[in-house]
VOGU-3710 file (C-alpha; in Angstrom, 3 decimals, decimal comma):
1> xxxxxxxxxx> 0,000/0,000/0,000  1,412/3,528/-1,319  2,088/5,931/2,013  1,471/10,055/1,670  3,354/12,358/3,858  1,003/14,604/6,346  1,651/16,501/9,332  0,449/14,658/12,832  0,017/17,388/15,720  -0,301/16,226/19,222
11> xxxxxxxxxx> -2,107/19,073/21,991  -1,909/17,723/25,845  -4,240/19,627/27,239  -6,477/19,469/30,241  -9,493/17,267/29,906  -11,769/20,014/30,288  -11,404/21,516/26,514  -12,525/17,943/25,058  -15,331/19,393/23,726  -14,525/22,778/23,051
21> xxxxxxxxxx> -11,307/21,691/21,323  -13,387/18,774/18,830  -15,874/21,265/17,859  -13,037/24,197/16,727  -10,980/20,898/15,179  -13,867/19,833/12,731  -15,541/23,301/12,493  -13,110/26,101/11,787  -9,730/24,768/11,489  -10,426/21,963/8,928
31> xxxxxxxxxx> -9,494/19,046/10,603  -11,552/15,538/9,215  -11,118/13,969/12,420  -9,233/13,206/15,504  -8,346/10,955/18,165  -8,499/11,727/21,691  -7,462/9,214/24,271  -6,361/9,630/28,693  -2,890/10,845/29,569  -1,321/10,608/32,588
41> xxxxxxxxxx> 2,414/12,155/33,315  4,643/14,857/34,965  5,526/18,024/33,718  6,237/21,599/34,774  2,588/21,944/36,864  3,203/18,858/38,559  1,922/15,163/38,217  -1,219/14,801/36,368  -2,482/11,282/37,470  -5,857/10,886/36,216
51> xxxxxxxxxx> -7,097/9,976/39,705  -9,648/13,107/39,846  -11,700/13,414/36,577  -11,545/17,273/36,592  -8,046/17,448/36,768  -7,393/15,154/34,702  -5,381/15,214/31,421  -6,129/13,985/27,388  -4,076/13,593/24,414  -5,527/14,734/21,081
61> xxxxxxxxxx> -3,814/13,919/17,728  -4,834/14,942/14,323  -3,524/14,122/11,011  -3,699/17,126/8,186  -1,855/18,373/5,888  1,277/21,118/7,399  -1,299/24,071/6,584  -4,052/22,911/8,867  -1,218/21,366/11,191  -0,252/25,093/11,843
71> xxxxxxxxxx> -3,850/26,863/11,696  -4,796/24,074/14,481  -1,779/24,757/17,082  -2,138/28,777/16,503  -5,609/29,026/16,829  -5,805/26,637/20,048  -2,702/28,439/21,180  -4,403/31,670/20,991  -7,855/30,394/22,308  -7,211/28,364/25,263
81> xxxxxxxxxx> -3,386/28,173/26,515  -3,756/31,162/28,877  -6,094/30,133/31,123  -5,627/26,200/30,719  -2,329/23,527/30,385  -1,592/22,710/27,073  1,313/21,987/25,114  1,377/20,428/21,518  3,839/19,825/18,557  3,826/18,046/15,316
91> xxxxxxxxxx> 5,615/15,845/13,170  6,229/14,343/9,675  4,712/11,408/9,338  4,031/8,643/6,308  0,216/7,113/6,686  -1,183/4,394/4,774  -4,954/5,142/3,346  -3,653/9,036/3,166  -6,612/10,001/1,110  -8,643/10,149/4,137
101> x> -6,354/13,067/5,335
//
């Protein structure tokens, strides 16, 4: 099966932008879909251990093309990271079935 080279952005982010974050990923910044699964960890605000729902991390990962790969980090960047924990990056990656991206 052929591969196709797309961007794949990862956002950590605090659990309770789920929703928020899926609607402005299929809505305005033309994402097709996501995946969203629990994260647990340690990082500069402490341990995040998934014991307390509210407090409680996710990890969201998207795979677009480098334009929407950008749009999507800027535009959650500039909506949420203020006033919530969030990091995110992306990478190069080579997917099989890349026409669904």
């Amino acid at each position: 099966m052929q591969q196709r080279s797309v961007k794949l952005v990862t956002i950590i982010c605090e659990s309770a932008l789920e929703r928020l974050i899926a609607r402005d990923l299929v809505g305005s910044l033309g994402a097709k879909g996501y995946s969203i699964c629990d994260v647990r960890g340690r990082g500069a605000r402490g341990e995040q251990d998934a014991r307390w729902a509210p407090s409680s991390n996710i990890r969201i990962e998207v795979l677009c093309e480098p334009d929407t790969a950008q749009r999507v980090i800027d535009a959650l960047f500039a909506k949420y990271a203020q006033n919530y924990g969030m990091v995110a990056w992306q990478v190069d990656v080579e997917v099989s079935r890349g026409f669904n991206f």
